[in-house]
N, C-alpha and C positions, 0 to 999 in steps of 0.2 A: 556611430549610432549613439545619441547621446540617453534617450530612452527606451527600454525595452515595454511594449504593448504587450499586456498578459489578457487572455483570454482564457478563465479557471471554468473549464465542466467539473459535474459531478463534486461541485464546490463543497459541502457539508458545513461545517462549522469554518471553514475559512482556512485551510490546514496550510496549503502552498501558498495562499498568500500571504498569511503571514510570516512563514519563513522568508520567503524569496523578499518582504517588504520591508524585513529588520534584516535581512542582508547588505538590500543596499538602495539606495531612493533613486535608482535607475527604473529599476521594476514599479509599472504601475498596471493595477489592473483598471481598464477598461470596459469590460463584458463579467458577468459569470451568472450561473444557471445551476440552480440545486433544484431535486423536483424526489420526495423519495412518495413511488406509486405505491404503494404497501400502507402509507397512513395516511388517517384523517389527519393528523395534524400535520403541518408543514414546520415543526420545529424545530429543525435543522437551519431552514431556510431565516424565521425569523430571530434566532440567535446570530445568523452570520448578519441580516442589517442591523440587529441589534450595536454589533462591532461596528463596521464597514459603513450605516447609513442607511437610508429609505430611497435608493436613484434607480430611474429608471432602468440602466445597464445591468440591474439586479433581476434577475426573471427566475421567478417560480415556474416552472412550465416545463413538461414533458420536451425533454431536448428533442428528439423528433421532430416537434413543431416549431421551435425557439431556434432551430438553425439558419433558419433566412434573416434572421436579425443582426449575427454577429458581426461584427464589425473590421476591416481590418486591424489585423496585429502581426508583432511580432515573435510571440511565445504564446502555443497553447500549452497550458497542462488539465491533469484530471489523473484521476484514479479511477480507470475503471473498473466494472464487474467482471468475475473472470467468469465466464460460460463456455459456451459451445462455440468456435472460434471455423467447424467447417461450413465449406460452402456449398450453395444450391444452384447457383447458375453460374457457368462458366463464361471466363473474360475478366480480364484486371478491370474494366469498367462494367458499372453496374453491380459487383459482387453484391451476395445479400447471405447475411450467416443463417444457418436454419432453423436459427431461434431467433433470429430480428435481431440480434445483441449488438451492443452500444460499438465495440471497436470497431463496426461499417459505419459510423456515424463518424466517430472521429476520424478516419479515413478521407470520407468525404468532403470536412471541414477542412483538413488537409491541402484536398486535391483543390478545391476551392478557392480558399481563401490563404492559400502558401504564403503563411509564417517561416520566416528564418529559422525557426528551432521549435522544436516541441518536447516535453516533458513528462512523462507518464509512469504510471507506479500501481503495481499488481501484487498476489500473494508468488512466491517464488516458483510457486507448481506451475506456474506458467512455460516453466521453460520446461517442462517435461510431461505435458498433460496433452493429452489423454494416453492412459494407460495403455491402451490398444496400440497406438503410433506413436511413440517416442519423441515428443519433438514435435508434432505436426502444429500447435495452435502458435506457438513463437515463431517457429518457420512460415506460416501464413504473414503474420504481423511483419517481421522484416522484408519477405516479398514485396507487400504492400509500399512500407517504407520506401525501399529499393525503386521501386516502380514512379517514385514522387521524386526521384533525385536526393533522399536522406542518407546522408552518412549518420551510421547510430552507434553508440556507447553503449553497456547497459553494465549495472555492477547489482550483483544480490546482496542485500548493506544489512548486516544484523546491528540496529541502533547500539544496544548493550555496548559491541566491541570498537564503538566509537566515541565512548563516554558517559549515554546517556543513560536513565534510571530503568530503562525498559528494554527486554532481549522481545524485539520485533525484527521479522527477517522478511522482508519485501523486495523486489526485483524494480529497479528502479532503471527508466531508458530513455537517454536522452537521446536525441536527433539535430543533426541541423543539416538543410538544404543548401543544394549548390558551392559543395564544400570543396571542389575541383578534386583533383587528384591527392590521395594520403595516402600515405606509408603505414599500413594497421599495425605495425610493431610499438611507431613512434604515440601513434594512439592510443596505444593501447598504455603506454607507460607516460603520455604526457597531454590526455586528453581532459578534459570537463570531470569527468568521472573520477578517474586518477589523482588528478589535482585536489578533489573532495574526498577520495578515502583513501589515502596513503594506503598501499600494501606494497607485498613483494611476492612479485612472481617468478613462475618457471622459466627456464631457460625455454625448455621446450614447450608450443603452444599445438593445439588442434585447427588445424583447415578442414573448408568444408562448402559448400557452397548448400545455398537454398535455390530452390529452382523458381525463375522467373517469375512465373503464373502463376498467383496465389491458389487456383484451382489446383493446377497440377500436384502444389503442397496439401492440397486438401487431401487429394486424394494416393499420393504417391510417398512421402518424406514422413521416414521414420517407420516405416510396417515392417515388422518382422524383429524391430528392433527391442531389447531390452530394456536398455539404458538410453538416456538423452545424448545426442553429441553434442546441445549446449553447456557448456559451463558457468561458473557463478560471476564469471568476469567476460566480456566478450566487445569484438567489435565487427562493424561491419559494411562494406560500400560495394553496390554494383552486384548483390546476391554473393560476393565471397565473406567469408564470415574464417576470424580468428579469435578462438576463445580458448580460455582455460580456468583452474581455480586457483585461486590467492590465501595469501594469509593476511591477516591486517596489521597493518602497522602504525597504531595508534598511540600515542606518548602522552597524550592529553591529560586537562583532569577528568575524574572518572566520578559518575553519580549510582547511587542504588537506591532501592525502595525505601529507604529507612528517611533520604532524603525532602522528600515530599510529604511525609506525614505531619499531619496538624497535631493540633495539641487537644489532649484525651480529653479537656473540659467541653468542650466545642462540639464532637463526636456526639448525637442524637443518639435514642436509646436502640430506635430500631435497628442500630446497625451491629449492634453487640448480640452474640448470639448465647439463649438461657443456656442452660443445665441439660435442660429436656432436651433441645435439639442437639446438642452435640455428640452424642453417638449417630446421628443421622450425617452429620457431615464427616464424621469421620470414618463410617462406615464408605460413602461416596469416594472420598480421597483414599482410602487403602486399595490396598491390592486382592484382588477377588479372583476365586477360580469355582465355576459354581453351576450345577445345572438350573439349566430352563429351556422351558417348554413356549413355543410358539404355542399363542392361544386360538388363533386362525386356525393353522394345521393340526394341530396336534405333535408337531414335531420337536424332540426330546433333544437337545446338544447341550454341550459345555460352554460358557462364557468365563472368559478369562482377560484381563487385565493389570499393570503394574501398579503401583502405587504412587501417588502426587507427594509433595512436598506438604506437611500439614504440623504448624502452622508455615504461611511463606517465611523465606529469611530475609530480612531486613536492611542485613548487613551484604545484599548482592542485588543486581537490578532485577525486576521484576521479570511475572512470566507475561506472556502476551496478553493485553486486554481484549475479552471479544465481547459482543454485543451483548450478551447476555450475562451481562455481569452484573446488573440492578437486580432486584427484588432480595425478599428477605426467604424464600425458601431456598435449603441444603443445595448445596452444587460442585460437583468432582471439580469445575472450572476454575468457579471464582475465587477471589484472592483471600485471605482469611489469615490476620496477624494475630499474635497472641501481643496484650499490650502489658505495662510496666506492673498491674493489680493483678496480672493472673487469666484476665477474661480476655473471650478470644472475640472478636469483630469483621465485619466487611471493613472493606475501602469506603470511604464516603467520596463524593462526586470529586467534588474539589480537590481531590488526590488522583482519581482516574484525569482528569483535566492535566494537573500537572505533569503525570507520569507520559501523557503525550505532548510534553511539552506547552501546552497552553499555559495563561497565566490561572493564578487560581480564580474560580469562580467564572471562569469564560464560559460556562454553560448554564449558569446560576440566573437564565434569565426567565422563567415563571414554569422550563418544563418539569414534568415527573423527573425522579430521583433515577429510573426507569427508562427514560427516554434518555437523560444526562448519559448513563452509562450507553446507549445503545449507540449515542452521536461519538461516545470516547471509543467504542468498537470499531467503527468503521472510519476511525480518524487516521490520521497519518502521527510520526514521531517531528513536530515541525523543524527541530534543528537540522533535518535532512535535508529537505529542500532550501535551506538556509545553509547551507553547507556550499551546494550545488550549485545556488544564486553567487556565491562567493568566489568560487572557481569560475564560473561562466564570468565573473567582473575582471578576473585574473585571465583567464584565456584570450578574452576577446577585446581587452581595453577598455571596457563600458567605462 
């Protein structure tokens, strides 16, 4: 297979593709679809053809509808949204989640249009969500897999402890179809995943099977249970599933927040915060134990919480960028350095940009400061799937 066909959903600013395309000029994307239903602007969408181009295989449009277009391939990926992952009508065919949620769509693309490999990247509570059932939403997802003939990897990859400027911890699961018969030991220490995060495991791993019928997982896997039986490392073929937790074994060079920062001339005023407001963020960042009162009920409790890091340090990789990490009012979240004079600031775009790996200014293309940081929220850390692209050129020959 001399090229791999990528088919990116839930594309955003372009995250996996431009890892997996600075990996390696086997990967080419063919298809992708960003659509975010929450805004009027689609500026997610027009930053990625800003990069990438104005081509028709580019589709703004409610994946829902944009699924009879896609084309064949050989690689889907996407990050989906993590929801409600049970089901409402029983049967591996037809399943519908009972919130409509996107992972029945890629499912279907799946069943469909059988790509060789598929590529997908979630927040880590995936593998132990919902609180109620331990397990059930990840045990549906590999049923489903299972059900397609997918042998899958999955590794939970904290970027920070792989080098890069920012501790983001994501559940990342690769698949490939029609992979014959595998030995999940040798898999597990010499698969795609493996090959991309060096670690070292246990002697001893956990077995355990998921059961067939995604339904059945809906309604049966993991009740009663505490704890998740997945772990942060796992693999799996045929519903038998051998997983455990790892340490990492990274030797590389190593980047922090201090890395990416521009130079203070540069830095706009808005993003330095007065005199005035800074007992308000620091108040946010400290640690509070304090009553209040529900204004609905009437009802009187204690709220308590630890304290943030305040200002960030510099000299270690950051904390996790979330969506709301634009505007200029006080925030427990957001990032807040103290710089070389004394005053303390946000991140400006161009730093949230690079701390996910983009170059600088890849978001710099006419949206709010606001929107910049929201598209850096829900971005991925790209040397990851640039990592992954890298292995899969090593595993498979490409």
């Amino acid at each position: 297979m001399e090229n791999i066909r990528v088919v990116e959903l839930f594309a955003g600013v372009g995250g996996f593709r431009l890892g997996l395309e600075q990996a390696s000029s086997c990967f080419q994307t063919v298809w992708a679809n960003q659509w975010e239903p929450s805004m009027r602007s689609q500026f997610a969408f027009e930053c990625y053809e800003r990069h990438f181009g104005h081509r028709p295989e580019h589709v703004c449009q409610n994946i829902v509808t944009a699924k009879e277009n896609i084309p064949p391939h050989d690689l889907l990926v996407g990050g989906f949204p993590c929801q409600d992952y049970s089901i409402a009508k029983k049967g591996a065919r037809g399943i519908e989640g009972k919130k409509g949620v996107l992972w029945w769509d890629i499912y279907h693309f799946l069943e469909m249009k059988e790509p060789k490999f598929g590529l997908f990247e979630n927040v880590d509570r995936l593998l132990k969500s919902p609180a109620s059932q331990r397990g059930r939403d990840f045990a549906i997802i590999l049923s489903c897999l299972a059900d397609l003939d997918y042998t899958v990897e999955w590794r939970v990859v904290n970027s920070a402890e792989y080098g890069f400027p920012q501790r983001r911890k994501r559940v990342y699961i690769f698949c490939e179809k029609g992979a014959g018969k595998v030995d999940l030991i040798d898999r597990m220490h010499s698969g795609v995943m493996a090959k991309a995060f060096p670690a070292i495991y246990p002697d001893e791993m956990s077995e355990l099977d998921v059961l067939p019928d995604p339904y059945e997982n809906s309604t049966r896997f993991g009740v009663g249970q505490k704890t998740s039986q997945f772990k942060n490392a796992g693999v799996m073929q045929g519903c038998h599933v051998l997983t455990c937790d790892f340490a990492e074994n990274y030797h590389g060079e190593r980047h922090v927040l201090g890395d990416v920062l521009g130079d203070e001339a540069d830095v706009p005023e808005q993003f330095y915060i007065s005199d005035e407001k800074l007992p308000d963020w620091r108040y946010l960042k400290g640690s509070k134990r304090e009553e209040r009162t529900n204004k609905k009920t009437g009802f009187t409790y204690t709220y308590s919480e630890g304290a943030m890091s305040f200002p960030d340090a510099t000299d270690k990789p950051s904390r996790t960028i979330l969506t709301g990490e634009g505007g200029t009012g006080a925030s427990r979240f957001k990032h807040v350095i103290e710089c070389p004079d004394g005053r303390f600031r946000r991140l400006v775009p161009d730093e949230l940009d690079q701390l996910q790996g983009f170059p600088k200014g890849w978001t710099d293309t006419g949206m709010t400061d606001g929107h910049r940081a929201f598209c850096m929220g829900n971005a991925l850390v790209t040397g990851v799937p640039h990592r992954i692209g890298e292995a899969m050129v090593e595993v498979y020959g490409l």
